[in-house]
KEROTOR-403595 format. One record per residue (C-alpha): y, z negated, x. Coordinates in steps of 0.1 Angstrom, whole numbers. Layout:
// KEROTOR-403595
     y     z     x
     Y     Z     X
...
END
This chain:
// KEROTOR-403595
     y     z     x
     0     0     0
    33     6    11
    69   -13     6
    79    19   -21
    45    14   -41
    47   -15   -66
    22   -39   -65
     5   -53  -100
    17   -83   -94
    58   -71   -94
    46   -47  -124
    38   -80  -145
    71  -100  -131
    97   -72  -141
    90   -71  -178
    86  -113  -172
   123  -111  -160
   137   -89  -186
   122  -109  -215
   136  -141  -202
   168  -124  -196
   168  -113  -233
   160  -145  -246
   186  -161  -225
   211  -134  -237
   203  -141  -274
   204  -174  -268
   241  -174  -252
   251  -151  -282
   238  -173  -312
   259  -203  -295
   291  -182  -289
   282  -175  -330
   278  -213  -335
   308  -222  -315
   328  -199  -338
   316  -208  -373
   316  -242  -362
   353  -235  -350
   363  -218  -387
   348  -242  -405
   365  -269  -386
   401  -250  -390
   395  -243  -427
   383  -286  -432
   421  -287  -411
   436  -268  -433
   421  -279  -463
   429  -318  -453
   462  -307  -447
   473  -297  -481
   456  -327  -499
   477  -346  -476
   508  -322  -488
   500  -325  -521
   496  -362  -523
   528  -363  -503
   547  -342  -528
   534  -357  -561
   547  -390  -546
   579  -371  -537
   578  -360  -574
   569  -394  -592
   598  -410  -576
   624  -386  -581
   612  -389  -616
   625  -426  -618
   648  -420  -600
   666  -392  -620
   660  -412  -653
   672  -450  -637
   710  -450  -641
   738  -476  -657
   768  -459  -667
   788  -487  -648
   776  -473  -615
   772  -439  -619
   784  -434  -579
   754  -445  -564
   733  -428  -591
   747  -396  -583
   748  -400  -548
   706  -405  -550
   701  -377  -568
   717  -355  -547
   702  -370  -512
   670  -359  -528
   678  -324  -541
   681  -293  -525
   692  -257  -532
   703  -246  -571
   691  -279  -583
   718  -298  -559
   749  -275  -565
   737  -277  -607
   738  -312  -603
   768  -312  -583
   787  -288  -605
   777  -310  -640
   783  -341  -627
   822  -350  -641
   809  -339  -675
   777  -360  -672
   799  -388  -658
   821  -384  -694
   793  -384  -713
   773  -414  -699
   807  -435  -693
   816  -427  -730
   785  -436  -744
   779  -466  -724
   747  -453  -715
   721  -475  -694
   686  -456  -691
   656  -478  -671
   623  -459  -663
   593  -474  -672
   557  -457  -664
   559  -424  -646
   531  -403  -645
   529  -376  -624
   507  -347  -616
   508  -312  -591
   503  -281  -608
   506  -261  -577
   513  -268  -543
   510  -254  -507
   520  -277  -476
   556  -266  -481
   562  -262  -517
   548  -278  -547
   551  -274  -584
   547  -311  -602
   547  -321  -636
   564  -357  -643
   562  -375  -675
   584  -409  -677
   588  -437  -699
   623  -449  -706
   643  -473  -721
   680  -460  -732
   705  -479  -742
   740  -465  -759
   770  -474  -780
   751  -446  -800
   720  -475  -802
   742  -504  -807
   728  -516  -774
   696  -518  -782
   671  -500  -757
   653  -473  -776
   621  -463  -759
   617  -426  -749
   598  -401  -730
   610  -374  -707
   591  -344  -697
   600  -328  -665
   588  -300  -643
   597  -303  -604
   599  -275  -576
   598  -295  -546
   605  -281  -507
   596  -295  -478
   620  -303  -457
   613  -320  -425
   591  -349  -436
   606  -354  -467
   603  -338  -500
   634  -320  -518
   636  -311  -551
   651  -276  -555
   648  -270  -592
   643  -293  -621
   637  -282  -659
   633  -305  -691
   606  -286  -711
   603  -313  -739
   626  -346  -745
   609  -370  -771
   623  -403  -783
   601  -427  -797
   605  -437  -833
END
């Protein structure tokens, strides 16, 4: 035999070497595949995690704007106003901003103190900057037009809230339904 001729012994150890070089090829390619699933699934559990978190974070946002907005005593209508605008954002700020003096007549002329009771609060939709909530708040309301007597009431609101830093804005408010309570 000569150093060209291959011996039966190399004839067995090439296809030997090939297989275990396929195996280990297959084997590096279903863990790159693992890595990567395991890396989507981990960014879509992130992401997912992320905007319960935002959620959460805006129908808390939501529920105390809610009080907020319907907590307010006609002899201090300064400090009122000034809270509902360090929460509001965008056409919802310059509306409020713009009907304030004639929201200021009315509540001044009518005497009217408003407490909020229960607030119940709920996000319709939401991403981990924006967020749709639905508030529903029980009030008390008392008005030269009650003869100072509280009158219980509910006030529906919808909410468009913005994130803005780490807080949550509210950018637009709308009053769907406003039921008083016989």
């Amino acid at each position: 035999m000569t150093d060209t001729e291959d011996s039966p012994e190399s004839e067995q150890a090439a296809p030997r070497w090939r297989r275990t070089g396929t195996i280990v090829a297959a084997a590096l390619l279903v863990g790159a595949g693992g890595l990567t699933a395991g890396g989507w699934f981990g960014w879509q559990y992130q992401r997912g995690t992320e905007l319960e978190r935002s959620r959460a974070e805006a129908r808390d946002a939501a529920c105390a704007y809610g009080s907020l907005l319907s907590t307010y005593d006609a002899a201090d209508l300064d400090t009122y106003f000034a809270a509902v605008l360090d929460h509001a954002t965008g056409a919802w700020k310059q509306e409020f901003e713009s009907t304030s003096g004639d929201l200021r007549d009315v509540l001044v002329q009518g005497e009217v103190t408003s407490t909020a009771g229960s607030v119940q609060c709920a996000v319709a939709t939401g991403t981990v900057d924006s967020a749709e909530a639905i508030v529903v708040v029980d009030q008390s309301i008392t008005s030269v037009g009650t003869q100072q007597q509280p009158r219980r009431g509910q006030l529906s609101i919808t909410l468009s809230l913005d994130r803005s830093g780490d807080r949550w804005l509210t950018s637009k408010v709308t009053s769907p339904l406003l039921r008083t309570a016989p």
